[in-house]
DSSP file (Angstrom, degrees, kcal/mol; ACC not computed):
  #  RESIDUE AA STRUCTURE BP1 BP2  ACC     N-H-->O    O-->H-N    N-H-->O    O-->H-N    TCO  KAPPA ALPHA  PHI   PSI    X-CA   Y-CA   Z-CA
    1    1 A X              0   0    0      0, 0.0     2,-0.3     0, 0.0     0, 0.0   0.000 360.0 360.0 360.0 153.4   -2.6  -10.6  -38.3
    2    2 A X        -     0   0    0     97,-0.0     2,-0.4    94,-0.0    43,-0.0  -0.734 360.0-154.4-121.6 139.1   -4.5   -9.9  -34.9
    3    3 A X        -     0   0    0     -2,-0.3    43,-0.2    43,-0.1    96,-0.1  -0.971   9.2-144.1-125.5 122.6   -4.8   -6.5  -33.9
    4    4 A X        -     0   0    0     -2,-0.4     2,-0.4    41,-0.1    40,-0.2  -0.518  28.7-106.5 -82.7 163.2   -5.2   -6.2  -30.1
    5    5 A X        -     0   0    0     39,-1.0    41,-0.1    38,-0.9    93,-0.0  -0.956   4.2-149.2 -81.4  91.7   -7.8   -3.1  -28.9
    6    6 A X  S    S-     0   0    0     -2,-0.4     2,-0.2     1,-0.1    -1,-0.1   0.376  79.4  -5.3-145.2 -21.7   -6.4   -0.5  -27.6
    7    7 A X        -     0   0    0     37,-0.1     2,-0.3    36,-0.1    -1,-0.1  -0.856  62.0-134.7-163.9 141.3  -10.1   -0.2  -25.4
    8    8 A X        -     0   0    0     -2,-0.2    84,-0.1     1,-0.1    31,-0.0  -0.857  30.5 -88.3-128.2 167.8  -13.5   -1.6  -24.9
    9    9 A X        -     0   0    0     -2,-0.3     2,-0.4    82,-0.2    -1,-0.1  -0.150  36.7-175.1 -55.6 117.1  -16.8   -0.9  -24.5
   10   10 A X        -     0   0    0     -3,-0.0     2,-1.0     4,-0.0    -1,-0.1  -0.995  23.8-133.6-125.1 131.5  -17.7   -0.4  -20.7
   11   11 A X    >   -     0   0    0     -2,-0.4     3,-3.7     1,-0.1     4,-0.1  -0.742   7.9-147.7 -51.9  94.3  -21.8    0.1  -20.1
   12   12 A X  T 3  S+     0   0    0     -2,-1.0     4,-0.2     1,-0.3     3,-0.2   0.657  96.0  60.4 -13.2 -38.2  -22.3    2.9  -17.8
   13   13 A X  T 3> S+     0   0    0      1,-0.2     4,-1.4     2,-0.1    -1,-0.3   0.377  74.7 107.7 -95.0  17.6  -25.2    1.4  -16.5
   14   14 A X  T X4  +     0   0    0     -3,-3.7     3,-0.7     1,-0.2    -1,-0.2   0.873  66.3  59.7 -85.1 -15.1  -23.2   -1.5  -15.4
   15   15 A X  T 34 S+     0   0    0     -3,-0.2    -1,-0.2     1,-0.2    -2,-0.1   0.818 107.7  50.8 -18.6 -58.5  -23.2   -1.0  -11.5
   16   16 A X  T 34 S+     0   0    0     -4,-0.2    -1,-0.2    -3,-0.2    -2,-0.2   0.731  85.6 123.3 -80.1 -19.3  -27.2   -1.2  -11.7
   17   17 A X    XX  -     0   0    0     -4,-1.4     3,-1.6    -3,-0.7     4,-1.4  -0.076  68.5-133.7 -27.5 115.2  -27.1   -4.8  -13.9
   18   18 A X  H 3> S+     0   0    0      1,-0.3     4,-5.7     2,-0.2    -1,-0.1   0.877  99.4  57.6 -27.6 -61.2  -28.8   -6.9  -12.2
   19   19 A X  H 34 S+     0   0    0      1,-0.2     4,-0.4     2,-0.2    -1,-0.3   0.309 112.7  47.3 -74.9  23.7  -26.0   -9.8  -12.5
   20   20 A X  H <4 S+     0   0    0     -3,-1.6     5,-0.3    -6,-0.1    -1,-0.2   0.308 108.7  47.1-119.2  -5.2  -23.7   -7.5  -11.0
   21   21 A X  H >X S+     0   0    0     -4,-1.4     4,-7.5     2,-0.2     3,-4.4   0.922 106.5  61.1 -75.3 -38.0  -25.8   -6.3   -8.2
   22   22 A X  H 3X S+     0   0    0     -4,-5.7     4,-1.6     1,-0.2     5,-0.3   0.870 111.9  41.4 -27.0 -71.2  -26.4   -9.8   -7.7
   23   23 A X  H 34 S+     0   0    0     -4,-0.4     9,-0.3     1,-0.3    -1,-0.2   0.279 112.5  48.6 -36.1  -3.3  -22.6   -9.8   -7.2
   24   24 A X  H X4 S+     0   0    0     -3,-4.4     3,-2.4    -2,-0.2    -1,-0.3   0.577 111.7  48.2-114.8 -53.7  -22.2   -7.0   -5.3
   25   25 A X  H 3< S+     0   0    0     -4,-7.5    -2,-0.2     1,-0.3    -3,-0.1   0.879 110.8  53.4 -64.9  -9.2  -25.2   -7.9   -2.6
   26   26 A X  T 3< S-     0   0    0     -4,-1.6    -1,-0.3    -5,-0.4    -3,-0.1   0.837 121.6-114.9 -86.2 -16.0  -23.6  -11.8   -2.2
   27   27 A X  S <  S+     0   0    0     -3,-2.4     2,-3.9    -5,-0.3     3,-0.3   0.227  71.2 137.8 119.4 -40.0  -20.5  -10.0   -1.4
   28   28 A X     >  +     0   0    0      1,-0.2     4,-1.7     2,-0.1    -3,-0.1  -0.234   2.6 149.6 -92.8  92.3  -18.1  -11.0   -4.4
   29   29 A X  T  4  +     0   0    0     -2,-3.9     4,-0.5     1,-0.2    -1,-0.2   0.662  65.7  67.3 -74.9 -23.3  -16.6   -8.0   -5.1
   30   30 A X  T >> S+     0   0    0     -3,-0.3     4,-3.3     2,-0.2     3,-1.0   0.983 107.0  44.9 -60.5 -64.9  -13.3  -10.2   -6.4
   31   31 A X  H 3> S+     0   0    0      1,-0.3     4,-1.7     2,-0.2    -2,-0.2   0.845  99.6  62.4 -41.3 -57.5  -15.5  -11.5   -9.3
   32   32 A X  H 3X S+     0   0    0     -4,-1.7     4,-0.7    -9,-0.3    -1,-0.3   0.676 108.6  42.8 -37.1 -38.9  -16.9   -8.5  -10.3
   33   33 A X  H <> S+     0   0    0     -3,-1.0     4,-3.3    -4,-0.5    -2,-0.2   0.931 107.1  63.3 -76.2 -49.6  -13.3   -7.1  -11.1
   34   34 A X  H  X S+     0   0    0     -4,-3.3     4,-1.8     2,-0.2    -2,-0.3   0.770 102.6  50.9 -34.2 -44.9  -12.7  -10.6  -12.7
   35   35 A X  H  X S+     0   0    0     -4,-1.7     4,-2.0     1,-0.2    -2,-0.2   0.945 112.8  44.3 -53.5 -93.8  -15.5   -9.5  -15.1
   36   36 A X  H  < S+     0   0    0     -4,-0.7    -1,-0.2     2,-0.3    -2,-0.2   0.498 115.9  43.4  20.2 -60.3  -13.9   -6.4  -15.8
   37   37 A X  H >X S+     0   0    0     -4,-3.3     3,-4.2     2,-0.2     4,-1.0   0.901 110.1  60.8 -69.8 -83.9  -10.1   -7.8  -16.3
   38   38 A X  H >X S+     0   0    0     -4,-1.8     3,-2.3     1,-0.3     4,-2.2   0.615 103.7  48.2 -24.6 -59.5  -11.6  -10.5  -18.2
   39   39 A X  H 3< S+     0   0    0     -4,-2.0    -1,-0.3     1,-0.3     4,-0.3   0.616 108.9  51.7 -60.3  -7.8  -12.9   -7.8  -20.7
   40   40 A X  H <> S+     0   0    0     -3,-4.2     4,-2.4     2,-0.2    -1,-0.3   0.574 106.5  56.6-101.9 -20.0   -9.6   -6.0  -21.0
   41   41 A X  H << S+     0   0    0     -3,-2.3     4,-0.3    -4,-1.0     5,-0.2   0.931 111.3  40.0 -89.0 -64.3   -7.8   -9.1  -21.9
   42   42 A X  T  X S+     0   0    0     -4,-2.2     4,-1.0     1,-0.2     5,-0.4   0.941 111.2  53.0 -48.9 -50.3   -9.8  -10.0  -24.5
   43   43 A X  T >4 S+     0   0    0     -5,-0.4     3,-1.5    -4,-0.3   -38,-0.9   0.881 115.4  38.1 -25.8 -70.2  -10.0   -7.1  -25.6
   44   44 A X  T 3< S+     0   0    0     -4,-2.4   -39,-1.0     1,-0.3     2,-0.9   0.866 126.2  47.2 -54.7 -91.9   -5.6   -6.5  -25.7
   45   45 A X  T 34 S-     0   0    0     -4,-0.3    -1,-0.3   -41,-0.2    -2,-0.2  -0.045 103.0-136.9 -34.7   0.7   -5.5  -10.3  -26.8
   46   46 A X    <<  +     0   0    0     -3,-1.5    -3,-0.2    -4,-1.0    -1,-0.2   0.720  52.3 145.3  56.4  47.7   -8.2  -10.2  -29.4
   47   47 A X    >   -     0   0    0     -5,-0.4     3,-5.4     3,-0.1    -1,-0.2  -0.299  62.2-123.3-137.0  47.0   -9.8  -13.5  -28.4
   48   48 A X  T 3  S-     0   0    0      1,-0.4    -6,-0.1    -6,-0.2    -5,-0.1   0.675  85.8 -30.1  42.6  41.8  -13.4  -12.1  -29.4
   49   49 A X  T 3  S+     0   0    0      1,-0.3    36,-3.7    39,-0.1     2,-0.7   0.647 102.8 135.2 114.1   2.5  -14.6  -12.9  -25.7
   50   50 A X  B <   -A   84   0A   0     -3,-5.4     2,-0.3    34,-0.2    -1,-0.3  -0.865  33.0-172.6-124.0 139.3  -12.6  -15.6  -24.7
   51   51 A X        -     0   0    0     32,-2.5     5,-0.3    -2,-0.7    33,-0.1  -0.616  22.7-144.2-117.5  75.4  -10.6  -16.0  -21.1
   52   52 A X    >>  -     0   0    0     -2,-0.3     3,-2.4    30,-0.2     4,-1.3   0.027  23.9-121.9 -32.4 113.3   -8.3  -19.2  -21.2
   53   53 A X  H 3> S+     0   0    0     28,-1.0     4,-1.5     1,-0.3     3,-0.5   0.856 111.0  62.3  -4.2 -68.3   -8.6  -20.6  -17.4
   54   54 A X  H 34 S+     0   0    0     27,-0.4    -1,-0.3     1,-0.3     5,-0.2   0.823  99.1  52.4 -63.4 -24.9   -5.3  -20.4  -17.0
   55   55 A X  H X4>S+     0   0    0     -3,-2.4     5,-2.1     3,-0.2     3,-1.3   0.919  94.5  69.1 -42.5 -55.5   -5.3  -16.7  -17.4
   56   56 A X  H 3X5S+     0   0    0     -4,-1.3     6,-1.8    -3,-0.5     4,-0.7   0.968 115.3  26.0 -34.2 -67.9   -8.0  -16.2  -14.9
   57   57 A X  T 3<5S+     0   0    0     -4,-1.5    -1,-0.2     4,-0.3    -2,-0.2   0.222 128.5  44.7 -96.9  16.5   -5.3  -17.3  -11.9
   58   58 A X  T X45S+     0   0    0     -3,-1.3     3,-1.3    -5,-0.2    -3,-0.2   0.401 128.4  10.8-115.5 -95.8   -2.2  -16.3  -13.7
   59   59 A X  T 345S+     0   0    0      1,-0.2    -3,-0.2    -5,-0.2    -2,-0.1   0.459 135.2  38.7 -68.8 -23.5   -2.4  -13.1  -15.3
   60   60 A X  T 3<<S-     0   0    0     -5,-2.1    -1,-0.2    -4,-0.7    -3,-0.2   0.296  92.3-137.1-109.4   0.5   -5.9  -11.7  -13.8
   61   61 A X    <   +     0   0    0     -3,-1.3    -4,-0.3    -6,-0.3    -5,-0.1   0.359  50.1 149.6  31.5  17.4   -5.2  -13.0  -10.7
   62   62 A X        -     0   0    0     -6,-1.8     2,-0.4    -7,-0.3    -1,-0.1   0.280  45.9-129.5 -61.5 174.9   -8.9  -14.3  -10.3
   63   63 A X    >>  -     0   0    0     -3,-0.1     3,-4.0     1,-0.1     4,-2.6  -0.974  26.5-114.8-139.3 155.3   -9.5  -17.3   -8.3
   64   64 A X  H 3> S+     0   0    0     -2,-0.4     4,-4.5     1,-0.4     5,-0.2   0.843 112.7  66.2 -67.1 -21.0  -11.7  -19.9  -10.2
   65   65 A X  H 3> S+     0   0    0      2,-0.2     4,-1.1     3,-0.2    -1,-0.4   0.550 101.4  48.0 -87.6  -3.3  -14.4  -19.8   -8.0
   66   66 A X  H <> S+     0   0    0     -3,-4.0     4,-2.5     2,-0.2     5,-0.2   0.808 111.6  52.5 -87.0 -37.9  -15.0  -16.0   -9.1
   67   67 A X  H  X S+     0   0    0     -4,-2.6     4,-3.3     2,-0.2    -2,-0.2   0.933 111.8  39.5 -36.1 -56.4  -14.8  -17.3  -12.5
   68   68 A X  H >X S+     0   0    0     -4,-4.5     4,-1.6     1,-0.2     3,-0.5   0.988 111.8  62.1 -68.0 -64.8  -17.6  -20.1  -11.7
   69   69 A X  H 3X S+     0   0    0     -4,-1.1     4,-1.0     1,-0.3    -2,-0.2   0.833 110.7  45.0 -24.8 -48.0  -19.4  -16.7   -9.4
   70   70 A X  H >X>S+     0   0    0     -4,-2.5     4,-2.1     1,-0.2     5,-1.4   0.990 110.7  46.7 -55.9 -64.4  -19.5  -15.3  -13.2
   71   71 A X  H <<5S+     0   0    0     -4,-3.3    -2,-0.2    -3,-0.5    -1,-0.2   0.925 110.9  55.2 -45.1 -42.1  -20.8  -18.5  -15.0
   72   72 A X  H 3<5S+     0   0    0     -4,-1.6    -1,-0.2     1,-0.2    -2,-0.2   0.764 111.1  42.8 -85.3 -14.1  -23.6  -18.8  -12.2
   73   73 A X  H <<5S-     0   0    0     -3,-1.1    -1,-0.2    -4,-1.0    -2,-0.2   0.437 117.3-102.9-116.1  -7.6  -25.0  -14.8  -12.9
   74   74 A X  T  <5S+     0   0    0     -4,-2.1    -3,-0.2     2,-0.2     3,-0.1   0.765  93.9 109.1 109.3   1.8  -25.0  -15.0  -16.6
   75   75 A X  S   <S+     0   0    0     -5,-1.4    11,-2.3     1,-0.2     2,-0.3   0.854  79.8  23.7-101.2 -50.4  -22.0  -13.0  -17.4
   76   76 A X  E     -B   85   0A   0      9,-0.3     2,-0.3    -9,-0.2    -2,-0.2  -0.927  68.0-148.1 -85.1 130.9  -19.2  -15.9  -18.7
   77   77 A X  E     -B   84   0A   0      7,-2.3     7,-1.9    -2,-0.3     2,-0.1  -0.931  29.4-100.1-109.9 146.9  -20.1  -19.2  -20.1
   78   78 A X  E     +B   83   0A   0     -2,-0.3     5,-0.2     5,-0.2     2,-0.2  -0.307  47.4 175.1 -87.9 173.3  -18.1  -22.0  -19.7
   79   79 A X  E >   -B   82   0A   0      3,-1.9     2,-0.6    -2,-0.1     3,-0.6  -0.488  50.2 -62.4-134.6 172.7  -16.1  -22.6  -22.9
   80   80 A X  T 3  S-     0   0    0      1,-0.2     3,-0.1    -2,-0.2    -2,-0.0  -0.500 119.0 -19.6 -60.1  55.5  -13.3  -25.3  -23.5
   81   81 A X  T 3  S+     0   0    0     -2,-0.6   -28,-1.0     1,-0.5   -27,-0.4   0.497 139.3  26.0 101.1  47.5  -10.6  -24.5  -21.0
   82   82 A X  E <  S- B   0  79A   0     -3,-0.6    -3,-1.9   -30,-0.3    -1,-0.5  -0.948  87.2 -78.2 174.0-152.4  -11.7  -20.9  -20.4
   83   83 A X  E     - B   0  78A   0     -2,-0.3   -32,-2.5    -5,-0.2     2,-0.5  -0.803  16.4-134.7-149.6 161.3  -14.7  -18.8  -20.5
   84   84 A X  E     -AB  50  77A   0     -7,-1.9    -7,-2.3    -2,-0.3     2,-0.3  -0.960  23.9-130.0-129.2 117.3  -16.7  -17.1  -22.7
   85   85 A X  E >   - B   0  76A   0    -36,-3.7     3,-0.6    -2,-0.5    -9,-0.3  -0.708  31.9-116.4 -78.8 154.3  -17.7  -13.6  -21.8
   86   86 A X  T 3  S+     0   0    0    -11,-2.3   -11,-0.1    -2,-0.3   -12,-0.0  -0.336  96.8  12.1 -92.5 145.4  -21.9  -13.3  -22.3
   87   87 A X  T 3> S+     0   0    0      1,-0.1     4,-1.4    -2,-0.1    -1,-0.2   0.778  76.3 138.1  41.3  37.7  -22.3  -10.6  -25.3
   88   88 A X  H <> S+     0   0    0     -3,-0.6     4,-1.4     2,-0.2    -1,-0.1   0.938  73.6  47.3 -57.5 -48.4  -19.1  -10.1  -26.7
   89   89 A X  H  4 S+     0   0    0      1,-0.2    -1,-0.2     2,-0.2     5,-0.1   0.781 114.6  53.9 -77.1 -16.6  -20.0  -10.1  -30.1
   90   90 A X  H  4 S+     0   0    0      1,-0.2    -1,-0.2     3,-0.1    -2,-0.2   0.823 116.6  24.5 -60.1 -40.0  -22.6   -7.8  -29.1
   91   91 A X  H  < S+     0   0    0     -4,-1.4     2,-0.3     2,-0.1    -1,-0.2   0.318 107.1  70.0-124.6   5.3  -21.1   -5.1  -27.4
   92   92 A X  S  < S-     0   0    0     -4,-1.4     2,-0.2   -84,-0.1   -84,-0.1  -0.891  80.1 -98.8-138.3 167.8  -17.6   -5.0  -28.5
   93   93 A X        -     0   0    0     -2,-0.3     2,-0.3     1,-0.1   -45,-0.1  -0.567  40.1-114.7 -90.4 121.7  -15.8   -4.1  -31.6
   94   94 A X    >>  -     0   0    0     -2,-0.2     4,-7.0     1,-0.1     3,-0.6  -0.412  25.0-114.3 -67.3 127.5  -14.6   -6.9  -34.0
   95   95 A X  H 3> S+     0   0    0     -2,-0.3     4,-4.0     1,-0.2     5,-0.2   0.951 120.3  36.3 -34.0 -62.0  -10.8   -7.5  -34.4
   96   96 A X  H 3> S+     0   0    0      1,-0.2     4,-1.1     2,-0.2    -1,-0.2   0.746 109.2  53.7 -90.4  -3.8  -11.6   -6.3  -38.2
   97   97 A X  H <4 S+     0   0    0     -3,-0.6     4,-0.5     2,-0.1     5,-0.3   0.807 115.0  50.6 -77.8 -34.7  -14.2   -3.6  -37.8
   98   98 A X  H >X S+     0   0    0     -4,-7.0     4,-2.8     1,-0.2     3,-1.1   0.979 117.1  39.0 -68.9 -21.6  -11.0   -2.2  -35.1
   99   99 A X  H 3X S+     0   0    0     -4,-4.0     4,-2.6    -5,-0.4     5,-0.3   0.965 115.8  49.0 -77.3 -26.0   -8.3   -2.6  -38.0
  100  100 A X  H 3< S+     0   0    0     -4,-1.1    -1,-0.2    -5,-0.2    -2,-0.1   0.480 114.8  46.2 -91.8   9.8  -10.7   -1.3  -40.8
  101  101 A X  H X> S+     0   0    0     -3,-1.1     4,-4.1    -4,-0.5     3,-0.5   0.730 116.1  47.5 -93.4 -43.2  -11.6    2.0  -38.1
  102  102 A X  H 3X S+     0   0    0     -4,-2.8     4,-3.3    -5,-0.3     3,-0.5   0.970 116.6  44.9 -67.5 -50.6   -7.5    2.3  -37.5
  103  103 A X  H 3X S+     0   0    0     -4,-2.6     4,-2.0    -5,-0.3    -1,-0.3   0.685 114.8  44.7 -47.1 -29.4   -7.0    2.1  -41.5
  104  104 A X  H <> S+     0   0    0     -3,-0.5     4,-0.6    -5,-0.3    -1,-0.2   0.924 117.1  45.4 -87.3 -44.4   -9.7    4.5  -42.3
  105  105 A X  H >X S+     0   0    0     -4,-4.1     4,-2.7    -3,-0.5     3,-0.6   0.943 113.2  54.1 -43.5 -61.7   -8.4    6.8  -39.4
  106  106 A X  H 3X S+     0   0    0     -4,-3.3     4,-1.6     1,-0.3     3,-0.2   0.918 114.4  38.7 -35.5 -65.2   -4.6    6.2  -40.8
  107  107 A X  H 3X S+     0   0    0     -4,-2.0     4,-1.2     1,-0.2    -1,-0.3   0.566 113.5  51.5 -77.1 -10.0   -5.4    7.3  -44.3
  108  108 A X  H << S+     0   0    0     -3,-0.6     4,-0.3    -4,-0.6    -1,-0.2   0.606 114.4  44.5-100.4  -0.6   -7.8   10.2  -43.5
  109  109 A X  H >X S+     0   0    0     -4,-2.7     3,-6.8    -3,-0.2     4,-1.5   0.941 116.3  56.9 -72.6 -69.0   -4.9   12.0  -40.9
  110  110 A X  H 3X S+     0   0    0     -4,-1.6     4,-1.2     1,-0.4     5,-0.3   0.565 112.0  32.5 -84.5 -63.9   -2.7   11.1  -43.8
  111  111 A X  H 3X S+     0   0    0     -4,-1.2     4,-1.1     2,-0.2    -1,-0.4   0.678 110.1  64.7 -88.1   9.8   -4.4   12.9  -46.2
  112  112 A X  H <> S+     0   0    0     -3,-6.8     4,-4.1    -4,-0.3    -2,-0.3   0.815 109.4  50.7 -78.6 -53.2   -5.4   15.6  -43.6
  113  113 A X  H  < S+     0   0    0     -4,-1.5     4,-0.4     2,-0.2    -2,-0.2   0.665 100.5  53.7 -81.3   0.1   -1.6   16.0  -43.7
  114  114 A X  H  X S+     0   0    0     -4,-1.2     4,-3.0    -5,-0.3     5,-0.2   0.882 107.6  51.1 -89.2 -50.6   -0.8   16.3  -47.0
  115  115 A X  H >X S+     0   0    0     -4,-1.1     4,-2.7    -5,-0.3     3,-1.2   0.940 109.0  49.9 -29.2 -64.9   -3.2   19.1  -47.6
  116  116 A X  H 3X S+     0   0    0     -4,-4.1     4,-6.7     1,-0.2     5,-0.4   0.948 113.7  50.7 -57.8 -28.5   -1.8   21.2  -44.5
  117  117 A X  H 3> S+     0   0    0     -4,-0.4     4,-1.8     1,-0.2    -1,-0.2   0.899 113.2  45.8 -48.3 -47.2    1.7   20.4  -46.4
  118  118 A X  H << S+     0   0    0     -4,-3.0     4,-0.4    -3,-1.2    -1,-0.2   0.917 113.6  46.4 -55.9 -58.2    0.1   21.7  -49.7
  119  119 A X  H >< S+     0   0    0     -4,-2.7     3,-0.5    -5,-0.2     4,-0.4   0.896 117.0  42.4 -61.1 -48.9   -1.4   24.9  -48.2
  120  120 A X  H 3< S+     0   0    0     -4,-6.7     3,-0.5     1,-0.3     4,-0.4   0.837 110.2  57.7 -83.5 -21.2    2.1   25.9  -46.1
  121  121 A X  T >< S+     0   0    0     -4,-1.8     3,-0.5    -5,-0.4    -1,-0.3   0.736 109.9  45.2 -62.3 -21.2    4.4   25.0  -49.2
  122  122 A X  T <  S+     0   0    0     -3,-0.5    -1,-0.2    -4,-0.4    -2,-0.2   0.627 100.3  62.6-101.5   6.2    2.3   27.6  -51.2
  123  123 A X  T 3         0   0    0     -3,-0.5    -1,-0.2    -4,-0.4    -2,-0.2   0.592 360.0 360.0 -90.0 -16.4    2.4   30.3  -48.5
  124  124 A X    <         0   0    0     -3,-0.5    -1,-0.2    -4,-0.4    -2,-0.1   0.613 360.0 360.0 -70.3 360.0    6.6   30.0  -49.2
């Protein structure tokens, strides 16, 4: 079962990236969001980095030619009916390193609450 991400990794420094000043000084400031959506959709959609076309101009509202604006600065590659965001696996959190975080989280609230449970049942 696919566990969508609940958030992903945004570089701080990405304003000053080069391929996105590129983007900024030609002007496509549309693309530059496209990056951005892109990265949230995979993310929600688990699809390790990948942005089916038809998403781009449905659901992200992108127009393909910011899509290609991406492909051309190094940021998406093109894929088999979509895109590939550039470092995915690098920089974002794996469908099962996020379930084995949430699991680890689950069971240490879990026993975080049995304890407080322990302590105020012996305080009766």
């Amino acid at each position: 079962m696919s566990h969508s991400l609940s958030w992903v990794r945004l570089d701080t420094a990405l304003p000053d990236h080069p391929k996105m000043m590129e983007l900024y000084e030609s002007g496509d400031y549309r693309a530059a969001l496209l990056y951005v959506w892109g990265l949230t959709y995979a993310g929600k959609q688990s699809t390790d980095g990948y942005v089916p076309k038809r998403i781009v101009t449905t659901r992200l509202e992108g127009r393909i030619r910011d899509a290609s604006r991406l492909v051309s600065v190094g940021l998406w590659h093109e894929s088999s009916g979509g895109y590939l965001i550039n470092g995915w696996d690098e920089y974002q959190v794996s469908d099962d390193a996020a379930r084995k975080r949430k699991d680890r989280a689950q069971k240490a609230a879990a026993a975080r609450w049995a304890s407080d449970q322990s302590k105020s049942s012996g305080r009766n």
